[in-house]
C-alpha positions, 0 to 999 in steps of 0.5 A: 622096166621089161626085162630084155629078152637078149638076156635069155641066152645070157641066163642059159650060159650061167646055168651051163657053167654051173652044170658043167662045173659040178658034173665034175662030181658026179657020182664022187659022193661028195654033194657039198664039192659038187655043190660048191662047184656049181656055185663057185662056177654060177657066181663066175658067170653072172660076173660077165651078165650086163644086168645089177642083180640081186639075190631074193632066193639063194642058199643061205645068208651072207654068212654062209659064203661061198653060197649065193647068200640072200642079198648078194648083189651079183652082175657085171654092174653089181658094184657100180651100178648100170644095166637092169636092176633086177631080182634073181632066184638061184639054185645053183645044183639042185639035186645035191645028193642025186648028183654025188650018188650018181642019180637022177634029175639033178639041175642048175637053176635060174629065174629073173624078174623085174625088181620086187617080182619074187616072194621073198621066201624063207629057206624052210618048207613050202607045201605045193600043188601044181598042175599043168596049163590048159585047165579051169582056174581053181582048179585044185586047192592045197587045202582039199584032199588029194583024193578031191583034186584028183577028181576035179582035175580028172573030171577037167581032163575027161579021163579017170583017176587011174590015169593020172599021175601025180609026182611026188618026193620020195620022203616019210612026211608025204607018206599020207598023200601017197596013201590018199593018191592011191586009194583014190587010184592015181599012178604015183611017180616017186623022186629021191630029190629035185622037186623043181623038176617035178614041179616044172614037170606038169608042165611038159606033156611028154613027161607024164606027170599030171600033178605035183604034191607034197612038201619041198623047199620053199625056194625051190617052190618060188623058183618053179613057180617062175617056171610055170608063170612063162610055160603055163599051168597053176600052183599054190604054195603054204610055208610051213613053219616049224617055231617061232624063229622061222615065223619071226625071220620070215616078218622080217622078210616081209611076210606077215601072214604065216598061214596064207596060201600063195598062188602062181601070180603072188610067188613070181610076177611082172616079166619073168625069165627061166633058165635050167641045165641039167646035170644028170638026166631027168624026165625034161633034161639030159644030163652033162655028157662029157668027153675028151674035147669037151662036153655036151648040155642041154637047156631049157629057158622060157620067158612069160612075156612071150610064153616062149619055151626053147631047148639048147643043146650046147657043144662045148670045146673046153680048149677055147671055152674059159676053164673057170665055167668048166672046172 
């Protein structure tokens, strides 16, 4: 089955909802309304999409509703069945608490494969490196230094090393990668939260980022990899693992070996969809501007079949649209 690609604008109207609805809460310091908001407004939308879906990459488990739970079944045809079967990754807000201070790069997310198209990756950390498309396969390796990928990705790129920018989570564990990326004379750029932003952002020239480091959220990493399968680039990813109950959940998962490094292919295959609106402006999306008619978003979906990157601004009249995608 290929995924059809009339269900591009589809995933867009999902993630409009989402980030309409939790644009609400910005800078209301209340990450967990907002989240819920956009979650509440996402499952909504996927009500109307003619597809049966199933949730791989989620929020948490069946017991921790209203998240879109790890093997909730969602779709116009999720109940009896019809349309393509496939498998969704979502994050409903990702940049919970940037939102609820009113900051930076916060978006709602989605990505489709055909079924069986996304690692099935456990809600813990995922060490990444990514780098955008153009370059020599193998280029990095999530198991040199950050000091030796810089120079091989400098030496790709025909430039020095002070050139380069590398993005990284603004967090006390990537205290050693900023340190290593810096006495090798890279440009650091530190974000307080939304790595698939910063990962998907090697991607976009007009960004500037030329390299994602450091630890994020292993969903987040399977949802950037979706990304960069249809814009292009490379990326691999390790789970980190902190005891065995994480170890035991993710066997259960279907994952058995806890030190393999994934790369791009491994993380999302097959036909693969992206979708992302943003919430509050970052590097690649404006934010949610709202007024007195309405408001204004701005998308992005792309899909790997055709490696086809689009750009939406939608202009929303909350008079005729449904309240339920706007509250």
């Amino acid at each position: 089955m290929v995924v059809d690609r009339n269900l591009a604008l589809e995933l867009v109207r999902v993630t409009e909802a989402a980030a309409l609805a939790a644009s609400r809460w910005m800078g209301r310091g209340d990450k967990n309304a907002a989240d819920g908001a956009a979650v509440d407004a996402m499952r909504r939308a996927f009500d109307t999409v003619a597809i049966t879906g199933t949730v791989v990459i989620g929020e948490g488990e069946m017991d921790e509703a209203p998240m879109l739970y790890i093997g909730e079944r969602i779709g116009l045809y999720a109940k009896t069945g019809g349309g393509p079967e496939v498998d969704i990754a979502v994050d409903p807000l990702e940049g919970t608490t940037t939102t609820a201070k009113g900051g930076p790069n916060a978006m709602a997310v989605v990505a489709l494969a055909q079924k069986g198209g996304f690692l099935h990756a456990p809600d813990i950390y995922m060490d990444k490196i990514a780098v955008g498309p153009g370059l020599p396969p193998g280029i990095i390796s999530i198991d040199a230094t950050p000091e030796q990928n810089l120079r091989e990705l400098a030496r790709a790129k025909k430039v020095e090393i002070s050139d380069l920018v590398v993005c990284i989570l603004d967090r006390d564990r990537h205290k050693e990668i900023i340190g290593g990326c810096r006495s090798a004379g890279a440009r650091i750029m530190l974000i307080p939260d939304g790595d698939v932003a910063g990962l998907v952002a090697v991607s976009q020239p007009e960004t500037g980022v030329d390299m994602y480091l450091g630890w994020g959220g292993a969903p987040e990493g399977v949802l950037a990899a979706a990304a960069l399968r249809c814009i292009g680039g490379q990326m691999q990813g390790r789970l980190i693992f902190e005891d065995d109950a994480q170890i035991e959940r993710a066997r259960s998962m279907g994952i058995t070996d806890p030190k393999r490094v994934y790369d791009l292919e491994e993380m999302a295959k097959g036909d693969v969809m992206f979708a992302a609106t943003g919430v509050t402006t970052g590097p690649m999306l404006r934010g949610v501007r709202r007024h007195a008619a309405g408001a204004v978003t701005h998308s992005i979906v792309m899909r790997s079949k055709s490696g086809t990157v689009r750009y939406i601004e939608g202009q929303h009249n909350f008079a005729l649209k449904p309240t339920a995608f706007v509250a």
